[in-house]
N, C-alpha and C positions, 0 to 999 in steps of 0.2 A: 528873403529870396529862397524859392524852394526848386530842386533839383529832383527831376523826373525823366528814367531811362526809360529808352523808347526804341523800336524799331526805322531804321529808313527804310521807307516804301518804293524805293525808285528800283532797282535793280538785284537780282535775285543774291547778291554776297548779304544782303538785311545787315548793313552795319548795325550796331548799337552807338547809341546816342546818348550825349546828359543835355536834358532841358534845361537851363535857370531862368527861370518864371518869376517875375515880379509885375506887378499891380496889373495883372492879367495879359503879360505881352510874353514871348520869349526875348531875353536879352542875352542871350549867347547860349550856342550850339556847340559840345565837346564832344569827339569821339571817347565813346567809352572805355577807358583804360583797364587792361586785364580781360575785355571781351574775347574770347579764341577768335572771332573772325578778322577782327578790325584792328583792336588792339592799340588804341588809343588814334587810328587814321583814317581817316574818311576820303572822299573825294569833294569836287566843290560842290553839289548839289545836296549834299546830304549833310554839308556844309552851311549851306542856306536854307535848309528846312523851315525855317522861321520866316522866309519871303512870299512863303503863296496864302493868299487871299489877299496882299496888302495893296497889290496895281491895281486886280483883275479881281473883282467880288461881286457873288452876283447876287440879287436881290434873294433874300432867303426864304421866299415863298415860290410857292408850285405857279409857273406860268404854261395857258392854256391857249392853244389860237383861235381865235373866233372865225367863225364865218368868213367874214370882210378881209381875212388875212392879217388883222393885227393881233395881236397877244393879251391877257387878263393876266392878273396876278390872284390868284385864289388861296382860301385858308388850304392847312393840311388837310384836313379833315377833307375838302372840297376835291382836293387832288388824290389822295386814295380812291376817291369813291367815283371818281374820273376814271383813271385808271383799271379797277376793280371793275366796273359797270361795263366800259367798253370790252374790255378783253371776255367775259361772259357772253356779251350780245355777240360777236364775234364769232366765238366758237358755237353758239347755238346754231350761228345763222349757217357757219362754214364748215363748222368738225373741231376738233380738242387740236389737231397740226396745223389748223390755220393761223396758230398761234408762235411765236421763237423768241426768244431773245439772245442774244450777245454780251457777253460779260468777256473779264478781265483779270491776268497775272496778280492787279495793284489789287483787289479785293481781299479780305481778311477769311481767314479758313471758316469762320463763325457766320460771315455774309455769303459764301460759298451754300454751307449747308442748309442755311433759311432758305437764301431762293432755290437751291436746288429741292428742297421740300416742298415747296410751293409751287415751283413751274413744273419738274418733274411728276412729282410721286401723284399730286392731286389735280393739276390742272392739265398732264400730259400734253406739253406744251414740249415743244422742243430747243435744247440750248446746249448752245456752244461757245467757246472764248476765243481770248486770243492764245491760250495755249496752245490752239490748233496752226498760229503763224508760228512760230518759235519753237515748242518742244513736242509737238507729236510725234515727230518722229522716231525722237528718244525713247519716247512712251510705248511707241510700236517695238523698237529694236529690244528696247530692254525687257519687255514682255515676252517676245518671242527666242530671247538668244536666255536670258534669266527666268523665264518663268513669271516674273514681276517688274513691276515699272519700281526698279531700286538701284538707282548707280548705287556706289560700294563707297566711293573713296572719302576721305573727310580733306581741307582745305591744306591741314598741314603739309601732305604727300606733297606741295609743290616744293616745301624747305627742303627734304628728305630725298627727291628723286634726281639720280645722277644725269639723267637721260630724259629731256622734257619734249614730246614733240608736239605740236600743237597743229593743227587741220581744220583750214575753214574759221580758226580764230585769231582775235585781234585784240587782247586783254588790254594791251596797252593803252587802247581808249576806250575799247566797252566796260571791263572788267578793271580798273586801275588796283582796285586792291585787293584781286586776285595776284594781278602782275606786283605787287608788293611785295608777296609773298616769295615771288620767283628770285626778283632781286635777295634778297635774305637769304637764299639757299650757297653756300661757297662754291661747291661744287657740283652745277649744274652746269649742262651743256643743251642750251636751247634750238631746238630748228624747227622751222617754220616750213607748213607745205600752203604753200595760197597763189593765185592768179598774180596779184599784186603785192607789190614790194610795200606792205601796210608797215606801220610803224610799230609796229611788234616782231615784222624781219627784219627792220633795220637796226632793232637792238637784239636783235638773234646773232649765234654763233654760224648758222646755217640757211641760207633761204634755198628754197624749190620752188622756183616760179613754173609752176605747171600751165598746160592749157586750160583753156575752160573747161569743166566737166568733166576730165579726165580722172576724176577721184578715185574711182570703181574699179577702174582699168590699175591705176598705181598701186594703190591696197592689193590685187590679188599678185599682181607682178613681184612685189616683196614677199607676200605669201608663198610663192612659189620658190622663190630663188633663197629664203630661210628651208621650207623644205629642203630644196634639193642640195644644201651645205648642211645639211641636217643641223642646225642651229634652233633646237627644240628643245622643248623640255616635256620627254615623253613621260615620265612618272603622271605629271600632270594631266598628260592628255588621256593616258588613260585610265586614271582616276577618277575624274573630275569633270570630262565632256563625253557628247554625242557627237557624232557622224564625220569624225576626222577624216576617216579612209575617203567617205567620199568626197570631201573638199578637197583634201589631196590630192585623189584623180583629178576633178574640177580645175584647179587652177593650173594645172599642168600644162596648159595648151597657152600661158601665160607668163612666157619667156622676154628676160628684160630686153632681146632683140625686138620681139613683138610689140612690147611696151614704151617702150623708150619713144620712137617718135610719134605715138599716138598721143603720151603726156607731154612729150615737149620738154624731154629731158635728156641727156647724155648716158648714155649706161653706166659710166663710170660714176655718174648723181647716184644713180637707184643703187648701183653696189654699195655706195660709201652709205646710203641713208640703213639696210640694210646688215652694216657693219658694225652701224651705232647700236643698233636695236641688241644685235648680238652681244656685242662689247658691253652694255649698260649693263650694272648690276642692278639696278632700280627704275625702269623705264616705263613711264607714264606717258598717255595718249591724249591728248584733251581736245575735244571738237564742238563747233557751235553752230552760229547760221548758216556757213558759209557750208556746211554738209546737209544740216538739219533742211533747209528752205532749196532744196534740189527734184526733180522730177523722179530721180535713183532715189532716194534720201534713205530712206528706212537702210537698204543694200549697203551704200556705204558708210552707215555708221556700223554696220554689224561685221562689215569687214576689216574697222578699226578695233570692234570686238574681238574677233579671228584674230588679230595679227597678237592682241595680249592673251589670250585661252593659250596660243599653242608655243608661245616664250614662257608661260607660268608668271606674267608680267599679272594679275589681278591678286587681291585680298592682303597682301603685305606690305608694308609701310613703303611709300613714295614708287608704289606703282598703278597700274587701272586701267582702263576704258574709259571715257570721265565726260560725261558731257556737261557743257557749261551753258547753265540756265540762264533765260532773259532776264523777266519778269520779277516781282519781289516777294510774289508768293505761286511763281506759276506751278511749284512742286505742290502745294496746296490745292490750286486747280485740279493737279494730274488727280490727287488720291480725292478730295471730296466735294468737287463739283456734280459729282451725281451726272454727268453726260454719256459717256460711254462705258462705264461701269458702277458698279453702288460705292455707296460715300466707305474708305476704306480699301478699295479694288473690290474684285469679284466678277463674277457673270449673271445678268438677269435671270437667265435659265436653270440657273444652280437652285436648287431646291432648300437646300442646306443653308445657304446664303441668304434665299430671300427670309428665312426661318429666321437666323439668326438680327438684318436689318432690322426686320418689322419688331422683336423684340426689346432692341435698340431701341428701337424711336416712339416703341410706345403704341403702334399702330398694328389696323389689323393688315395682315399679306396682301391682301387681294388691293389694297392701297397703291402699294409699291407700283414704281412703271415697270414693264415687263420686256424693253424692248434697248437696244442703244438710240442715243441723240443722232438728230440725220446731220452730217457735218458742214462746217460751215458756210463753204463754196454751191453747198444745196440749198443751204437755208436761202442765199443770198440767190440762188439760180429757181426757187420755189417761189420768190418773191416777184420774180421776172417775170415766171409765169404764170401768175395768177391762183398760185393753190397757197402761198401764204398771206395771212392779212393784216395783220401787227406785228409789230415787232418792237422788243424793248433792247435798247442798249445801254448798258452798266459800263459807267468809269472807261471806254475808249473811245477812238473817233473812227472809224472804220473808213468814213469817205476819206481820211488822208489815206487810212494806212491799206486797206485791203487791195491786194494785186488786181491791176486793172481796174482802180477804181474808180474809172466813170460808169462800170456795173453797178458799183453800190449808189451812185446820183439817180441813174434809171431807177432802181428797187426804192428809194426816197418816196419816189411822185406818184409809185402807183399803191403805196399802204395806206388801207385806212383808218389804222392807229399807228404811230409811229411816236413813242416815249423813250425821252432818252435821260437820263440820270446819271451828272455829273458835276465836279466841284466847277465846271466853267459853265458860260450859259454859250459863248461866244467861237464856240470850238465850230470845223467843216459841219459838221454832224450835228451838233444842238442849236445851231443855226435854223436847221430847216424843219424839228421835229413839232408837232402837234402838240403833244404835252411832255415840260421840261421840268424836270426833279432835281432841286439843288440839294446838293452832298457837303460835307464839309471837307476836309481835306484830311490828311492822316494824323496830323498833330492833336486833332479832335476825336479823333475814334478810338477805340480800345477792339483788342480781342487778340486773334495770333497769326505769326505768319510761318513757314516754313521756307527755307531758304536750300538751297542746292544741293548742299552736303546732309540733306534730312534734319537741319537744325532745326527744330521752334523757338522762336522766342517772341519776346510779349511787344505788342505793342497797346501801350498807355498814352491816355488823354494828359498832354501836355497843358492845354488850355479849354477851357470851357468856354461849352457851345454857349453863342450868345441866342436872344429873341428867335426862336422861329428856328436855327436850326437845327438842322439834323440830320444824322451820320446815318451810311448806306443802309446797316441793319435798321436803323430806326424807320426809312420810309420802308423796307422789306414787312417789314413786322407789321407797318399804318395798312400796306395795303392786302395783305394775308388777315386782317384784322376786316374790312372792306369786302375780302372776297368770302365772308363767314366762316375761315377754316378754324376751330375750335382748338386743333388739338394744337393749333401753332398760338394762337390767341390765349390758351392758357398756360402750355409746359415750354414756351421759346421768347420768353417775356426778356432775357438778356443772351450778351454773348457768352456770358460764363453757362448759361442752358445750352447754348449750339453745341457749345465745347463738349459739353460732358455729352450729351447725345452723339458726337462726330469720336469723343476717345471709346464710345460703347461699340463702336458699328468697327474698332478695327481687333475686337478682341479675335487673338488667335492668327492674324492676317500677319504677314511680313511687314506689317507698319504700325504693328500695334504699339500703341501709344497707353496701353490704362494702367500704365505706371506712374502715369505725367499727370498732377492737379493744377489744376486752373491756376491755382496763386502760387507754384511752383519756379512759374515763368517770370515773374516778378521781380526786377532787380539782379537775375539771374544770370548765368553764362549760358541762357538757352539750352536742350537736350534734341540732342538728334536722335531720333526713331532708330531702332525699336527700341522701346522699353516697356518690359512686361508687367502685369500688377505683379507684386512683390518680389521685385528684383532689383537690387542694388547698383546706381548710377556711379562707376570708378573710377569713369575720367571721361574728360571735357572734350576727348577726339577719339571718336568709335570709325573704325571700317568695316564692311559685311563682306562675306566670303574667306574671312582668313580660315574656317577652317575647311577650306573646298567645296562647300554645301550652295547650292543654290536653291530656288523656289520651283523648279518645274516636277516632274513626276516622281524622276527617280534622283534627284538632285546634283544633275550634272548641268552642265550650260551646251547649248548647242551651238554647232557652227554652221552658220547659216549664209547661202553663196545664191547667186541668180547671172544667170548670163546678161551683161552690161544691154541698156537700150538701147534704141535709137533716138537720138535726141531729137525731141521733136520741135527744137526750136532750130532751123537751121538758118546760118548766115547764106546770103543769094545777092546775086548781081543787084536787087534791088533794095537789098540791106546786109551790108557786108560786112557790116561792124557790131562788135559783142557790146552790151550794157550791162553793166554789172553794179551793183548798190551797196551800200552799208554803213555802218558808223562814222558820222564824220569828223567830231569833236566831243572828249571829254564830257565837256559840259552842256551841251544837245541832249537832245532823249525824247525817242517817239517822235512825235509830233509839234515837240518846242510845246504844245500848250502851258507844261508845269515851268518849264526854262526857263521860258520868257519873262520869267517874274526876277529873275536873278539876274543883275544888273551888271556882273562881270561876264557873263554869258552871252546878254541882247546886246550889248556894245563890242563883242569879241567878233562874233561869227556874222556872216553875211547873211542878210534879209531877204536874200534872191536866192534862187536854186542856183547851181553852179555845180560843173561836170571838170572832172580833170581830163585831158586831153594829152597823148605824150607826144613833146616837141614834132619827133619827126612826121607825126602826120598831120600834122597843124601845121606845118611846112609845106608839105605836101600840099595841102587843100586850103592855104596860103589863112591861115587863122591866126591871127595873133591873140595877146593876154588879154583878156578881159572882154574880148568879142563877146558878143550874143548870137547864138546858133537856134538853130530852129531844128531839135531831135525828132526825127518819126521813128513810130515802132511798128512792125510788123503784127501789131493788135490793133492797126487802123488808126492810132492816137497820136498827138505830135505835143510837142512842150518848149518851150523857152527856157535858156539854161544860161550862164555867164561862163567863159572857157576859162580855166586855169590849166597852165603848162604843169606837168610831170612825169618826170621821166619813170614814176613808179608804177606807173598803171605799162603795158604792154600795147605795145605800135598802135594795133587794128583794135583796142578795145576803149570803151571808156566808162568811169567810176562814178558814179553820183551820191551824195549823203541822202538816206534815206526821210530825212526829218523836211523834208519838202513835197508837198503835192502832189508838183511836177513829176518827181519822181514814179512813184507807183502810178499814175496814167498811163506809163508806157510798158508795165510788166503786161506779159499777157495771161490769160487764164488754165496755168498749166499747175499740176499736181503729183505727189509721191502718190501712185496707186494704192500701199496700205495705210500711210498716217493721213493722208488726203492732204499733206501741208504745201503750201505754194511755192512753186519755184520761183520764188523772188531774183535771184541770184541773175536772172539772164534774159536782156530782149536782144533779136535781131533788129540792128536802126539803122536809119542812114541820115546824116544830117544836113546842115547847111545853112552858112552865115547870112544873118540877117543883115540888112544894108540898113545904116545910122541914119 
């Protein structure tokens, strides 16, 4: 029996893993013991890492659909040059943007930089992921408030921090071994700011059950009333930031009188939350969807920025601004998916940058694309209207998951190329696509991920590919091999090539990595960025900013404030009730496609969508448990749901797990103005029980 440490690809904490492999199977899955993230604990999916391909496997050759509507199974070879040949005739016929694709958090930093070479730099094709659902807007805030897309904190700060507040997150079931963490801290003092009474405020010290939306409005409210008790920590502010005075003035007009019943809170809440911040001597912020997937979003994670610049709450042990990642390498997306900036950060237009890419990679400048990826709700609104023509999607399923997505059904029927490449064949999305590309799954792939806290670490081929398959980079590389790009056909032949091309492209960047070699990561405790070539790695949990310094000009952090919007989702006589989404179960994830294989998971959670409902208006509008409702939303769409009573969700609102269809049918097509990311969080509906 041989034993092979490995990354879990589900969720962005990348536990580490021990394989034991015998006569080609895995026979038992260990958390890695002494890893800094995990530390010998997992959750159950990352638990069962050994269960996917073994229900759901799909024949390991390229299937094509014919004419007639049924499907062919063809060699590789047949299917690159599929793929290759279409996407060419395409852009001849239509232009180099008639081209996009969608990709994914689950992809490895090494499949990242191949298709982002390939779609980007030579075929000027446009692509975007799903880090545009989940973290852009972190990406926005932290560029604009930091200078760079680099939260600070490393995972330990939740053992360390006196003072935990958590916004818009639910660790308890998204994050369980982040919230591990939390438990293990003696003296912490947990409070929760969230619409609903999730199961991470009911093992809170503190819950805030606010209104909908009201995020923006709360955050400057505490801004202001820390000001005006002068509860700062001025050395820092003015050391170490921009434009305090005028936030200052700014929130002024942002009195807990003013505030209180617009959030749906008592003053004497806002003072006491306000009290903590002050009191804590270690006071961490940590936020996720539930801020990130807002119409505000960018504003209000940066006013959760604001509330730590001007306490001096960032760069020292068990404090920060801390946003908590999806995906398992969506920090990998952020820095080298090559979509909105080059592989490393940077700007197209930087002259110095493109100098230093093209260097990198071996290519000549005039290569490089010169422009940002058009973002994803374009791509998907370019396909509507007739100026895109293909589309390829990488490892997700977009018709479950993309807000409002009987958009993304319409944009289905009108491509004509539509390739999707995935470990399932049987997914919403691979269902309907022209040519399917089977993947292997992660246990199969090697190469790296990056995980929340800026960790890397390795992920290694557990078991070997049988007959015929072959892992992401392998079909990237068949069909860049197809499209005759030379310089990827001969210098990107592995992922250990990616790598070293992706640590070249961040020399000097705030995420320089070329102190990191490939087989460093190996068996390792993983290395969180930065680390520079010849600099000495001293411990296994680094923070950025402890010494005041940030990435922007003059290396201060800015504070950054916008007057609240107008929601332009509003509840009305004709939909008066708020919908709101998220995590439903531990063991769920996305789309159930990977779940469903784990057999304590498909026998645990319900096969139907299902909306919780709080008693009293299920009284009201005479519902009992288990009814089926018939939900419309104010984006025209309606869905079938199964009611369950709780009294955690708020009267006039109701909750649904996002790991269903039904769900996202009813978001409608609304956006953060700088990160473009979807305001999943909220449809106005109104519903009504269907008769048995």
């Amino acid at each position: 029996m041989r034993k092979v440490q490995s990354s879990c690809n589900y969720c962005a904490i990348d536990c580490n893993m021990d394989f034991y492999v015998e006569d080609g199977r895995i026979v038992k899955v260990v958390p890695t013991k002494g890893y800094p993230v995990n530390d010998g604990f997992s959750c159950v999916k990352g638990l069962s890492l050994d269960k996917q391909h073994t229900v759901y496997k799909p024949n390991p050759l390229p299937r094509i659909k014919q004419e007639d509507g049924t499907f062919k199974h063809v060699s590789w070879e047949e299917g690159y040059q599929e793929v290759a040949s279409r996407i060419l005739e395409i852009q001849e016929k239509y232009g180099t943007e008639s081209v996009a694709a969608i990709s994914t958090g689950q992809m490895t930093l090494e499949e990242f930089g191949i298709f982002g070479h390939m779609m980007r730099n030579h075929l000027k094709a446009n692509v975007d992921g799903n880090t545009r659902l989940c973290m852009a807007t972190s990406v926005v805030a932290h560029k604009q408030s930091y200078g760079f897309d680099a939260p600070g904190f490393t995972l330990q700060d939740l053992e360390i921090s006196d003072t935990i507040i958590f916004i818009g997150a639910n660790p308890v079931v998204a994050h369980p071994i982040l919230w591990g963490r939390v438990r293990k801290n003696p003296n912490k003092k947990v409070i929760v700011i969230d619409p609903r009474r999730s199961e991470t405020a009911k093992n809170a010290d503190y819950w805030y059950g606010i209104k909908h939306r009201s995020d923006l409005t709360l955050l400057y409210g505490i801004a202001n009333e820390l000001i005006r008790l002068d509860y700062l920590d001025h050395e820092f502010i003015k050391e170490h930031t921009n434009q305090f005075e005028e936030f200052k003035a700014f929130v002024a007009d942002y009195s807990i009188e003013k505030v209180a019943p617009i959030c749906g809170l008592e003053e004497e809440q806002i003072r006491e939350l306000v009290d903590f911040i002050h009191n804590g001597e270690r006071v961490s912020f940590w936020w996720t969807m539930g801020i990130n997937q807002g119409y505000e979003a960018v504003r209000s994670a940066q006013a959760i920025i604001n509330l730590a610049l001007m306490t001096g709450n960032i760069g020292k042990p068990g404090t920060g601004a801390n946003s908590i990642t999806g995906q398992s390498n969506a920090m990998g997306s952020r820095l080298f998916s090559n979509t909105t900036g080059f592989f490393g950060g940077g700007d197209f237009d930087n002259a110095t940058r493109r100098e230093q890419i093209a260097k990198a990679l071996g290519v000549e400048e005039s290569l490089l694309i010169d422009k940002p990826t058009i973002p994803y709700n374009q791509i998907i609104e370019n396909i509507n209207a007739g100026k895109i023509k293909a589309l390829w999607v990488v490892c997700t399923n977009p018709r479950h998951s993309w807000i409002n997505n009987d958009t993304f059904r319409e944009a289905m029927s009108k491509l004509e190329l539509f390739v999707v490449q995935d470990i399932y064949e049987d997914t919403d999305t691979s269902k309907e696509c022209h040519v399917y590309l089977p993947a292997v799954p992660g246990t199969k792939k090697e190469g790296t991920v990056i995980n929340m806290e800026r960790r890397l670490s390795a992920v290694r081929p557990c078991l070997t590919k049988e007959e015929n398959e072959r892992s992401d980079y392998e079909i990237f590389y068949g069909v860049a091999k197809a499209l005759g790009l030379k310089d990827i056909e001969e210098n990107w032949k592995t992922p250990k090539d990616a790598f070293n091309f992706m640590r070249a492209c961040t020399e000097n960047m705030p995420c320089d990595i070329t102190g990191i070699e490939y087989e460093d990561l190996e068996n390792s405790k993983g290395i969180q960025w930065p680390l520079k070539k010849g600099c000495l790695l001293k411990d296994d949990q680094r923070r950025l900013y402890e010494d005041g310094k940030f990435f922007t000009a003059n290396q201060k952090a800015n504070f950054m404030f916008e007057q609240p919007l107008d929601n332009p989702i509003q509840v009305s006589e004709e939909y008066p009730y708020i919908f709101n989404s998220g995590r439903g179960t531990v063991g769920q994830w996305h789309t159930q496609t990977r779940t469903r294989e784990i057999p304590f998971v498909s026998d645990a959670v319900s096969q139907d969508a299902y909306v919780y409902m709080n008693p009293s208006l299920a009284k009201e509008k005479q519902i009992e448990d288990n009814d089926i409702i018939e939900i419309s939303s104010n984006n025209g769409q309606s869905a079938l749901f199964v009611v369950r009573m709780s009294e955690d969700v708020q009267e006039r609102e109701l909750y649904a797990p996002i790991h269903y269809i039904e769900c996202n049918k009813l978001t409608p097509s609304v956006y953060d103005k700088y990160s473009k990311e979807p305001s999943y969080k909220m449809a106005a509906v109104n519903f009504r029980r269907k008769e048995k």
